[in-house]
C-alpha positions in Angstrom: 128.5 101.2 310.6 132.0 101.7 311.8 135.7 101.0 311.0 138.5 98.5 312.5 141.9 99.1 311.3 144.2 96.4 312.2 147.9 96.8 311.7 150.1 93.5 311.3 153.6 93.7 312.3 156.7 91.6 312.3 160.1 93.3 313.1 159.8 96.9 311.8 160.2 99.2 314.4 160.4 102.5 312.7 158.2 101.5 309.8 155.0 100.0 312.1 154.8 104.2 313.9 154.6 105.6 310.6 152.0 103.3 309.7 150.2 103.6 312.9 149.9 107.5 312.9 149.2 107.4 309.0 146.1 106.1 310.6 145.3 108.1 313.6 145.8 111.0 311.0 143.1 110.1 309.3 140.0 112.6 308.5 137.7 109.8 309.3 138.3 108.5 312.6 137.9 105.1 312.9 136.0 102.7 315.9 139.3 100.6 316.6 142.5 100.9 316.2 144.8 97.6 316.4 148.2 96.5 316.2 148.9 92.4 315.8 152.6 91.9 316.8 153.3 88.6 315.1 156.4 87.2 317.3 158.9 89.8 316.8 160.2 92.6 319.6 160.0 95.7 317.4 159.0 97.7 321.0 156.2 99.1 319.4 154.3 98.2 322.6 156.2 100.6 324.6 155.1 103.3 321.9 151.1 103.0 321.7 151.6 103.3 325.3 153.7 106.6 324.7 152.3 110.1 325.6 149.9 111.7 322.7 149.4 107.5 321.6 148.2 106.0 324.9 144.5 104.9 324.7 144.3 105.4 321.1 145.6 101.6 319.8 145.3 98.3 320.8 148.2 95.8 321.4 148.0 92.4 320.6 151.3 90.0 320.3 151.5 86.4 319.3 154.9 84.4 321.4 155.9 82.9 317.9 155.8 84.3 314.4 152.6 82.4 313.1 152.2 84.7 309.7 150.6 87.5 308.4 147.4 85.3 307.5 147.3 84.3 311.4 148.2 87.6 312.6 145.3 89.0 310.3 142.8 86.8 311.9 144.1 87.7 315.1 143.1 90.9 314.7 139.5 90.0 313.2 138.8 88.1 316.0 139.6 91.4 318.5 137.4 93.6 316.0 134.2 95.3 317.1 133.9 97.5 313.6 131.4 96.4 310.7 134.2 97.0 308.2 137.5 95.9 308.3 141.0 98.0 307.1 144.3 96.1 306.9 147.6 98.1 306.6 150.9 96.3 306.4 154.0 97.5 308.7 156.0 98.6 305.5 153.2 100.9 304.3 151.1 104.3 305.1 148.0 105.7 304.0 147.2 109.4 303.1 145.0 111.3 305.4 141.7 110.8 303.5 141.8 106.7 302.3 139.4 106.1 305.6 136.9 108.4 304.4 137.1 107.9 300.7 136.5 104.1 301.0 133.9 104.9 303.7 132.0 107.3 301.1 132.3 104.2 298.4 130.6 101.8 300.3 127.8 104.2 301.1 127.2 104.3 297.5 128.0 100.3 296.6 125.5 99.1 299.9 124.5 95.5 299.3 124.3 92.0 300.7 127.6 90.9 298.4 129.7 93.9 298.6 132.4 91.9 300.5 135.3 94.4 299.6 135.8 98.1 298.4 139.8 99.5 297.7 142.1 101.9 296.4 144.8 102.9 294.3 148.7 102.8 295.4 151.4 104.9 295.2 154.8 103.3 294.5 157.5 105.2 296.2 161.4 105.0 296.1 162.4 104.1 299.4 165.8 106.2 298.9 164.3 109.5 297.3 160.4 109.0 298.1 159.5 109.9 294.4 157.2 108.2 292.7 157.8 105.6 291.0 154.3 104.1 289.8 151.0 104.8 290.8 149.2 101.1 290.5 144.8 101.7 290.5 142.2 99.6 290.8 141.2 97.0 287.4 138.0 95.2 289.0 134.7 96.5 289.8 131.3 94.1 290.4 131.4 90.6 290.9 134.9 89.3 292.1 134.5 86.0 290.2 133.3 87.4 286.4 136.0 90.1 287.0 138.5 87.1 287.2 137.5 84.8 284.5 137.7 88.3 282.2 141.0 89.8 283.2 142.4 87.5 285.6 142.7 88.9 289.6 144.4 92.2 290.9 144.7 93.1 294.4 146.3 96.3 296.1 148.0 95.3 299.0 147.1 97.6 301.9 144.3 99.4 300.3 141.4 97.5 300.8 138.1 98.1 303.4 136.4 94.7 303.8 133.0 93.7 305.1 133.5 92.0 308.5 130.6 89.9 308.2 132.0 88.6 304.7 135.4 88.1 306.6 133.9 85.5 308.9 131.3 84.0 306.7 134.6 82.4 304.3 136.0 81.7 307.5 138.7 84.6 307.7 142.2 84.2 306.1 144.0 80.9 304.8 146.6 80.2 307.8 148.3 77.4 305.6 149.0 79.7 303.0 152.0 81.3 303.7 152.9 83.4 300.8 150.0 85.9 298.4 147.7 86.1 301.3 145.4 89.3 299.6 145.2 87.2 296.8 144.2 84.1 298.5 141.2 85.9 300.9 140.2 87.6 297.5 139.8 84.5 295.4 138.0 82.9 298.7 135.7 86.3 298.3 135.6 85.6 294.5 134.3 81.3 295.3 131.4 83.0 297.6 129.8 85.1 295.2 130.8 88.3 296.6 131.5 91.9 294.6 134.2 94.6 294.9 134.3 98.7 294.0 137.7 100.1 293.2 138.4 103.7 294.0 140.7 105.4 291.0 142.8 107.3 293.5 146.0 106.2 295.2 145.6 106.7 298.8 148.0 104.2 299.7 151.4 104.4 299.7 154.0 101.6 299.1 157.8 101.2 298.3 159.7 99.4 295.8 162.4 97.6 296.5 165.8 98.5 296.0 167.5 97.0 298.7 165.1 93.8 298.9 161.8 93.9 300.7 161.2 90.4 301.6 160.1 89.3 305.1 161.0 85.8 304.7 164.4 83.7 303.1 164.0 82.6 299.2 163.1 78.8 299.7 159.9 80.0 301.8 159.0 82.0 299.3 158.9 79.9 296.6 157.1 77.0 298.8 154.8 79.4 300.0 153.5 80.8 296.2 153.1 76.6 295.0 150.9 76.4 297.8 148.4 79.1 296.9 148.9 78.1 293.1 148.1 74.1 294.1 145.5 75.4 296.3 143.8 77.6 293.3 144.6 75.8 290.3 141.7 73.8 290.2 139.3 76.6 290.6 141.5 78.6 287.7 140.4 75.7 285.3 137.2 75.2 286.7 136.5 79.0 285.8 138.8 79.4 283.0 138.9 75.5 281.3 142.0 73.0 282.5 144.1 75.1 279.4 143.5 78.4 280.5 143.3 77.4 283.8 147.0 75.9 283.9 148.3 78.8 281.6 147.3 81.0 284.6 148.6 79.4 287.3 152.3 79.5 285.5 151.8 82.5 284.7 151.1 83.8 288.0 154.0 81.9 288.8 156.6 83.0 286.7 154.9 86.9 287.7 155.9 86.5 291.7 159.0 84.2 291.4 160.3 86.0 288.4 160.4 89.5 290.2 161.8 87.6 293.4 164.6 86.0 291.3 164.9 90.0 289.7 165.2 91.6 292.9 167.7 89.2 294.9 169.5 89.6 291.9 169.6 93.6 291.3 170.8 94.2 295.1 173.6 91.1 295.1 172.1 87.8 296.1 172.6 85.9 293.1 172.6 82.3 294.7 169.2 83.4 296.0 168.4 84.9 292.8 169.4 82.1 290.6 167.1 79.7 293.0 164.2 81.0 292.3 164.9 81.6 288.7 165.7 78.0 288.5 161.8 77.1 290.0 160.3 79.7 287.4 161.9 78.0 284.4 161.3 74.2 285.9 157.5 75.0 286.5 156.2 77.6 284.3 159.0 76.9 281.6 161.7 79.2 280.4 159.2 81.4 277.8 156.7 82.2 280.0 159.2 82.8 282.6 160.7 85.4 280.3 157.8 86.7 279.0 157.0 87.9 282.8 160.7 88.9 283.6 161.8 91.4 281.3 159.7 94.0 281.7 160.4 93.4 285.5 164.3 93.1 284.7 164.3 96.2 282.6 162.8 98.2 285.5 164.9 97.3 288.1 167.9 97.5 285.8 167.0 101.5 284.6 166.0 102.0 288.5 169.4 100.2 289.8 171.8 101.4 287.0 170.3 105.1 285.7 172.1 108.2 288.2 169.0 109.4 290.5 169.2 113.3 289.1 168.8 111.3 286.0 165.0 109.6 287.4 164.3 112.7 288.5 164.3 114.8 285.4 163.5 112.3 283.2 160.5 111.4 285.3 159.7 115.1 285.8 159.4 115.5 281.6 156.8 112.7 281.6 154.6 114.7 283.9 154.2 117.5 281.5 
């Protein structure tokens, strides 16, 4: 059983090589190596073609940017491996995630092991310390895991099972916005299991200067359509009170960080939008009960001197 790695990109130029060779670093080599260019001109085409790169990855381009669900599909249909490795453009693995996973689903091997993962690494994008090291919470069944502690997904860090990939029928192309949630709630309605790995082999950035790949409105259209989608099956597993509670809540968790974040790096109008959609749909508690912990972390990250971080984060370690 071997490994596809597809890489889905959309305008990152610099970001989408360090992804790439994070994964022809690796100390397992994989089957396949693919990159999905999803409408954009990053020239990342001339680079897989470059000396040292030529031979080693596939490139694939779509004329129009169709989404990361599409682009993910696009690369599932292309891919010859029994297990399936997405990395995001913005992100990079250390040299032993391919192997690590590899070893866990040796030991997990059934018919409904439909996805194994990792834990991330949350770096500053300014100083590349760590910020927060995010691991695995779910192990067995994807569906009991939910209905007792709700759903967590890693983005970046997961190995899936291709032939569980095209038995739900791949990723949701009219979802726009939580795509890893989305394919791991469809995993979740199909009976199939997950293994978490409690080391963070992936590594991520926060935001400081706004990560988002798409304008505000989007956004927020795109996160209502996975929680109308999902919202039935939330009460259905959970009971139409619970159900609903965790749908706003989800909410008021993605939106509330979005309205944080325009915010913190100067985009109020954008900022004040979305807050304005977390209050009128999940209501103003809930919205804050989700917010401040957000708000207080980008405030100590955005207002606190660096040296400051530094030290202060440096005491915690011992």
């Amino acid at each position: 059983m071997l490994i596809t790695v597809i890489v889905t990109n959309y305008n990152r130029q610099m970001e989408v090589r360090r992804a790439l060779l994070s994964v022809l670093c690796q100390s397992y080599e994989p089957l396949q190596v693919i990159v999905v260019e999803d409408g954009s001109n990053s020239r990342v085409q001339e680079w897989v073609h470059s000396p040292g790169v030529e031979g080693k990855v596939e490139y694939i381009r779509h004329d129009s940017n169709r989404g990361l669900a599409a682009a993910r599909n696009t690369g599932l249909k292309h891919a010859r491996g029994e297990w399936i490795a997405y990395l995001d453009d913005d992100d990079h693995w250390k040299p032993e995630m391919l192997s690590s996973l590899w070893d866990l689903v040796q030991q997990g091997v059934n018919e409904r092991l439909g996805v194994v993962y990792c834990g991330v690494e949350v770096r500053d994008p300014v100083t590349h310390g760590v910020v927060s090291i995010l691991m695995p919470e779910i192990n067995g069944g994807i569906k009991s895991e939910f209905i007792r502690r709700g759903l967590s997904t890693r983005s970046s860090s997961s190995l899936f099972a291709q032939r569980a990939l095209r038995a739900v029928g791949g990723f949701d192309e009219t979802v726009a916005s939580s795509v890893d949630h989305d394919i791991w709630m469809t995993l979740a309605d199909h009976g199939y299991h997950t293994l978490g790995l409690d080391q963070p082999l992936t590594i991520s950035y926060a935001s400081r200067h706004g990560k988002m790949t798409t304008d505000v409105p989007s956004r927020i259209a795109g996160v209502r359509g996975f929680t109308n989608k999902w919202e039935p099956t939330f009460k259905e597993w959970l009971g139409d009170s619970e159900g609903t509670k965790y749908a706003r809540a989800y909410y008021a968790r993605v939106i509330g960080l979005l309205a944080i974040d325009n915010i913190a790096n100067g985009k109020v109008v954008d900022g004040a939008l979305a807050l304005r959609t977390v209050i009128a749909y999940s209501g103003a508690l809930v919205g804050l009960r989700y917010m401040v912990p957000f708000l207080a972390r980008v405030g100590i990250r955005n207002i606190l001197p660096r040296r400051v971080l530094t030290i202060f984060r440096g005491v915690n370690k011992t």
